[in-house]
C-alpha positions as CSV (number, residue, x, y, z in Angstrom):
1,X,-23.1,-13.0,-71.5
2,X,-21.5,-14.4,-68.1
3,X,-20.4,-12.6,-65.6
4,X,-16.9,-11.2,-65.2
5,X,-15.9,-11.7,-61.6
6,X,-12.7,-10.4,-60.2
7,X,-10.5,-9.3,-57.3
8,X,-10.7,-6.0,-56.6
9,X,-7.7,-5.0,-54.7
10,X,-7.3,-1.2,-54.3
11,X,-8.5,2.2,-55.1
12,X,-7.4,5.4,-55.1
13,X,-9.1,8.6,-56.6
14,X,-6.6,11.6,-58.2
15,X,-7.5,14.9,-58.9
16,X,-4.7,17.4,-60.7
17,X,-4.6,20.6,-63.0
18,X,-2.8,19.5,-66.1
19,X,0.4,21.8,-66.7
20,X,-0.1,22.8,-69.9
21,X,-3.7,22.8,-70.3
22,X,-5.0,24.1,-67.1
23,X,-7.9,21.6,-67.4
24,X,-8.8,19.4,-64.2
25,X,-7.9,16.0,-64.6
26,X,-9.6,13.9,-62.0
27,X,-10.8,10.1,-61.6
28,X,-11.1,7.0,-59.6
29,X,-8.3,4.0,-60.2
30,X,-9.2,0.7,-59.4
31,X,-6.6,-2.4,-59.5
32,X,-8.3,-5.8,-59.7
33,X,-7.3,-9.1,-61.4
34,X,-9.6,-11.1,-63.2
35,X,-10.3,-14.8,-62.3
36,X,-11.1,-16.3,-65.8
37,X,-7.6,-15.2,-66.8
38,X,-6.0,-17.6,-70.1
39,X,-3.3,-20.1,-68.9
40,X,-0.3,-18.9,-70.9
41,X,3.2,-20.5,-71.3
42,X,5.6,-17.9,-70.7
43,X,3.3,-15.8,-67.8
44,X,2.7,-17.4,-64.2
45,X,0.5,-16.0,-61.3
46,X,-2.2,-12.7,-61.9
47,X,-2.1,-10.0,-64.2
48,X,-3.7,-7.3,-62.6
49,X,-5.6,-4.6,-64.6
50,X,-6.5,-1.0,-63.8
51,X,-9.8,0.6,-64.9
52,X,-10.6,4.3,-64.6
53,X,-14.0,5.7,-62.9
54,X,-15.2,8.8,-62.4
55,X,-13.9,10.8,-59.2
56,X,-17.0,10.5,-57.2
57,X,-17.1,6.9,-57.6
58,X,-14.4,6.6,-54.9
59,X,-17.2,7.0,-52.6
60,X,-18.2,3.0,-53.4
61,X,-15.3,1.6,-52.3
62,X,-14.8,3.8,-48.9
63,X,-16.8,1.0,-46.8
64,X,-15.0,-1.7,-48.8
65,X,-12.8,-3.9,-47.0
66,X,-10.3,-4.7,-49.4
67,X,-9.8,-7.3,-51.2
68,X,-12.9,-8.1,-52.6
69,X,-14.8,-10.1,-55.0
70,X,-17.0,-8.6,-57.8
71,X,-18.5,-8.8,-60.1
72,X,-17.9,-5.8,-63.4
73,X,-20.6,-4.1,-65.6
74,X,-18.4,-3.0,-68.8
75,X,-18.7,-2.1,-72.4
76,X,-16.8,-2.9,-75.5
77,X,-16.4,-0.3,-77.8
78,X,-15.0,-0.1,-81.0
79,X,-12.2,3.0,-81.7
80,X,-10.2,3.2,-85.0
81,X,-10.9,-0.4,-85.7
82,X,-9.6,-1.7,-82.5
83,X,-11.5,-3.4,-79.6
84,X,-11.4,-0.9,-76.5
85,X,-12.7,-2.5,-73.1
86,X,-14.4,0.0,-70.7
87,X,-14.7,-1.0,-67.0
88,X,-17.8,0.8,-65.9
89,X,-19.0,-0.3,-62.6
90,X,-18.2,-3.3,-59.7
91,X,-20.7,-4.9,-58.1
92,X,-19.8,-6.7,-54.5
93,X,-20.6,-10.4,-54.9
94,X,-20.3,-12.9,-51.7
C-alpha cells in the first residue's frame, strides 16, 4: 500500500464530563486535508477531514509548527457492513 500523505493543519485536545452519563469524554482532534484527493465536478479546492486520537496524543503535535506534511498510519475496519476509516497515527515527512 502507498502512503497517505496529507496537510495537517491543526490540533486541539478536549476533555468534558458528558451530561447525562457522567462518563469522561476526552480526545485529540486533528484537521488535515489529504493530497491525493478525486477531482470532482461539482467540488473545487480541499476537503479537509478530522480524525480523533487519544488525549495524550496532543503531546505530538506541541513542537509542531503548523502546517505540516505527513504522512498517516490508519486502519480500515468493517462495522455493520460498511467501510469505517480509522486515522491512527501521523508521521512528519520533509
Amino acid at each position: 500500500m502507498d502512503a497517505t500523505v496529507v496537510t495537517v493543519l491543526a490540533a486541539s485536545r478536549y476533555s468534558f464530563e458528558d451530561e447525562k452519563t457522567g462518563r469522561l469524554i476526552e480526545g485529540t482532534k486533528v484537521v488535515y486535508y489529504p493530497h491525493d484527493v478525486e477531482v470532482e465536478p461539482d467540488r473545487l479546492g480541499y476537503q479537509v477531514a478530522n480524525a480523533k486520537l487519544p488525549y495524550s496524543d496532543f503531546a505530538h503535535f506541541q513542537s509542531k509548527a503548523f502546517p505540516f506534511d505527513a504522512e498517516i498510519d490508519y486502519a480500515i475496519t468493517i462495522k455493520a457492513g460498511n467501510p469505517t476509516f480509522k486515522v491512527k497515527a501521523f508521521k512528519e515527512i520533509g
